[in-house]
C-alpha positions as CSV (number, residue, x, y, z in Angstrom):
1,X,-119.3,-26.5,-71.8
2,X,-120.6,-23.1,-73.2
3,X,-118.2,-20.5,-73.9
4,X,-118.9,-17.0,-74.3
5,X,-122.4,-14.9,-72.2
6,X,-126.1,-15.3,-73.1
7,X,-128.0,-12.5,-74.2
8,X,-129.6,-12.2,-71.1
9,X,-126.1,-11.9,-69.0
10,X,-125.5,-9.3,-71.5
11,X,-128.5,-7.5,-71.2
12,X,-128.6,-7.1,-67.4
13,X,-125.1,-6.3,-67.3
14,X,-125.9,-3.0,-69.9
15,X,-128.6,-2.1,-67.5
16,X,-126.8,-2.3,-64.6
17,X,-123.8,0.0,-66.3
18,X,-126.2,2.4,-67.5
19,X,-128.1,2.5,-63.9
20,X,-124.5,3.2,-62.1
21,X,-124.3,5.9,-64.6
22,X,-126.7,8.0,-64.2
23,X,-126.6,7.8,-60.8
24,X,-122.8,9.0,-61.5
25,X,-123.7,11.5,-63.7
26,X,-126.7,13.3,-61.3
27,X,-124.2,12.9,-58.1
28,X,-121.5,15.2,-60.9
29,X,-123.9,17.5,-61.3
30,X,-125.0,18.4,-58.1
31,X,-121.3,18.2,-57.4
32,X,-120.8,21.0,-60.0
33,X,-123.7,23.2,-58.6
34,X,-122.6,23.2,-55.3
35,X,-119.1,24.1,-56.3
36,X,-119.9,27.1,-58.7
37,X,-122.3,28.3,-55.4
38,X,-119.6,28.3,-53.1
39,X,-117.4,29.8,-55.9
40,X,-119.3,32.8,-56.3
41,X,-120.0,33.2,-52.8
42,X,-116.3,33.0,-52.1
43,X,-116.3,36.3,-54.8
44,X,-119.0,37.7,-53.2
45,X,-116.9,38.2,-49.7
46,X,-113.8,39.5,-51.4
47,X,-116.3,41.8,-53.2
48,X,-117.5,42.9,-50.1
49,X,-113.8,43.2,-48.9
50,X,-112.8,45.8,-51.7
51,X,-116.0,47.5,-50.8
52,X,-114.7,48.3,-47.2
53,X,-111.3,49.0,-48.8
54,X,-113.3,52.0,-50.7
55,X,-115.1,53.1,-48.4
56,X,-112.2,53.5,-45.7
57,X,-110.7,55.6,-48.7
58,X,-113.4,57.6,-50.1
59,X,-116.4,57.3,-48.1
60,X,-118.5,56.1,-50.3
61,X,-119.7,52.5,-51.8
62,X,-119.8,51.5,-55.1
63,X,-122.1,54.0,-57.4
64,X,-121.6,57.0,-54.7
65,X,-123.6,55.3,-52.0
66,X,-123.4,56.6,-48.6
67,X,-122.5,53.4,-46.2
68,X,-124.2,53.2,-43.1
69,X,-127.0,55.4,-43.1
70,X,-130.0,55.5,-45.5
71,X,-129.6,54.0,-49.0
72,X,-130.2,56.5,-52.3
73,X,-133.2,54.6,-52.3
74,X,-135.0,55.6,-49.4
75,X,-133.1,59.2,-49.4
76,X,-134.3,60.6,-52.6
77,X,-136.5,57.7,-54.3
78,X,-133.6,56.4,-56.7
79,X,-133.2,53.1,-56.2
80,X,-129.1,52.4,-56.5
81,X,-128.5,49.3,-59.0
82,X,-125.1,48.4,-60.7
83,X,-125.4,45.9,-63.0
84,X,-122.0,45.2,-63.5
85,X,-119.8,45.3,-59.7
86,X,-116.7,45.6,-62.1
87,X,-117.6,48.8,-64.3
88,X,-116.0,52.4,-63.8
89,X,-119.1,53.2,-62.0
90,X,-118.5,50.8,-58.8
91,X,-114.8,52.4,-58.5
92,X,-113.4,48.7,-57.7
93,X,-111.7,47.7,-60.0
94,X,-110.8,51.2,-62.2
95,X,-112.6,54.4,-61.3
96,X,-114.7,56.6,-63.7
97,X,-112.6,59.9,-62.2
98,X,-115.5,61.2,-59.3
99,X,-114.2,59.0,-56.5
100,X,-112.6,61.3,-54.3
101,X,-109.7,59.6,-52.4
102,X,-109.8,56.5,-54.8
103,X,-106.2,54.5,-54.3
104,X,-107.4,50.8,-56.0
105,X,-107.8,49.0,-57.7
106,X,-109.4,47.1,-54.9
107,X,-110.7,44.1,-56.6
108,X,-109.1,41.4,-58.2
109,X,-109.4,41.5,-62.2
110,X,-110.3,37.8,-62.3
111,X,-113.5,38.2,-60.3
112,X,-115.3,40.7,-62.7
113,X,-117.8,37.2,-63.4
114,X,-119.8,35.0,-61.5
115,X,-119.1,31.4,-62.2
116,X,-122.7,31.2,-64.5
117,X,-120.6,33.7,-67.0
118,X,-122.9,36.9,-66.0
119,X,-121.1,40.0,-64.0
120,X,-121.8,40.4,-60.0
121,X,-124.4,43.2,-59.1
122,X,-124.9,45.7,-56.5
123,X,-128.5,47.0,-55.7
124,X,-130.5,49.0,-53.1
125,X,-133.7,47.5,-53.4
126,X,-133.3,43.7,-52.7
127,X,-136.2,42.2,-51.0
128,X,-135.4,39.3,-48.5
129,X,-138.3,38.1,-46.1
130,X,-140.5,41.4,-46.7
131,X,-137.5,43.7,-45.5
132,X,-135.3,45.8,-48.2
133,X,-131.7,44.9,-48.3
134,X,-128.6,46.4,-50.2
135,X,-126.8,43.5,-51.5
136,X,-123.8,42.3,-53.9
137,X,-125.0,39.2,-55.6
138,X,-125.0,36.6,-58.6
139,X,-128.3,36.3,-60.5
140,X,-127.1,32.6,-60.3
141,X,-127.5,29.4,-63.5
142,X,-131.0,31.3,-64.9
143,X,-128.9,34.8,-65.0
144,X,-131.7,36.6,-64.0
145,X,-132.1,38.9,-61.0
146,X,-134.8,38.3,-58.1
147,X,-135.2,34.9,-58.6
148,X,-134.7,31.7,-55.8
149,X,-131.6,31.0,-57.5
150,X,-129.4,34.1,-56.9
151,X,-126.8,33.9,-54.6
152,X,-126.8,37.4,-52.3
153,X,-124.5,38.6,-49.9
154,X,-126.7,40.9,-47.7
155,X,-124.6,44.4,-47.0
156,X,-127.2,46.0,-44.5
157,X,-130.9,46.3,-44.0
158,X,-132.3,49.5,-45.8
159,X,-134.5,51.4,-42.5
């Protein structure tokens, strides 16, 4: 009687490993995708949450933009983009001294970034199915703005 495996034995079993991992490995990934989605999305509503919290105390959303009626953008052709949801400029997290009425912080320090490593935006000019939108958003894994990618929470429609 023959002790030990065959080349052959050996071979299929190496295949059959690497086949279960990869397998493994894509199911991980998309795992880890989905995850840092619903992450940021999760940020994206309590964004949204210390929005309200400014506005019910200075009437105003981040960069000085009126809530509820027409944007900046369609007021006087200045299209309202913050680039960084956390900065002085938002007044959510610290103020840069011209919100009137401003009692926050209202956002949590640890949300300044998305889960990609790139700061949240805000902008006035989003486009979603032909119709202008002002959003809060991650540019998502490519880190770049407009693109299928991004993950947008949708504010109000821009008349």
């Amino acid at each position: 009687m023959k002790k030990g495996f065959s080349v052959l034995e050996i071979i299929i079993s190496i295949s059959i490993i690497v086949t279960i991992a990869a397998y493994a490995s894509t199911n991980l990934k998309k795992s880890r995708n989905k995850a840092a989605e619903q992450h940021a999305q999760t940020s994206l509503n309590q964004i949204y949450i210390a929005i309200q919290s400014l506005e019910q105390d200075s009437r105003v959303w981040p960069g000085h933009q009126l809530p509820f009626y027409d944007s900046l953008s369609s007021q006087n052709g200045i299209t309202q983009v913050i680039e960084d949801i956390s900065s002085p400029e938002a007044g959510l997290l610290n103020t840069d001294g011209t919100y009137i009425g401003w009692a926050g912080p209202y956002l949590d320090a640890k949300i300044q970034n998305d889960p990609y490593a790139d700061t949240f935006f805000m902008r006035s000019d989003y486009m979603i199915d032909d119709e202008q939108y002002v959003v809060i958003g991650s540019r998502g894994p490519d880190r770049t703005t407009f693109t299928a990618d991004d993950i947008i929470l949708p504010l109000r429609l821009n008349q």
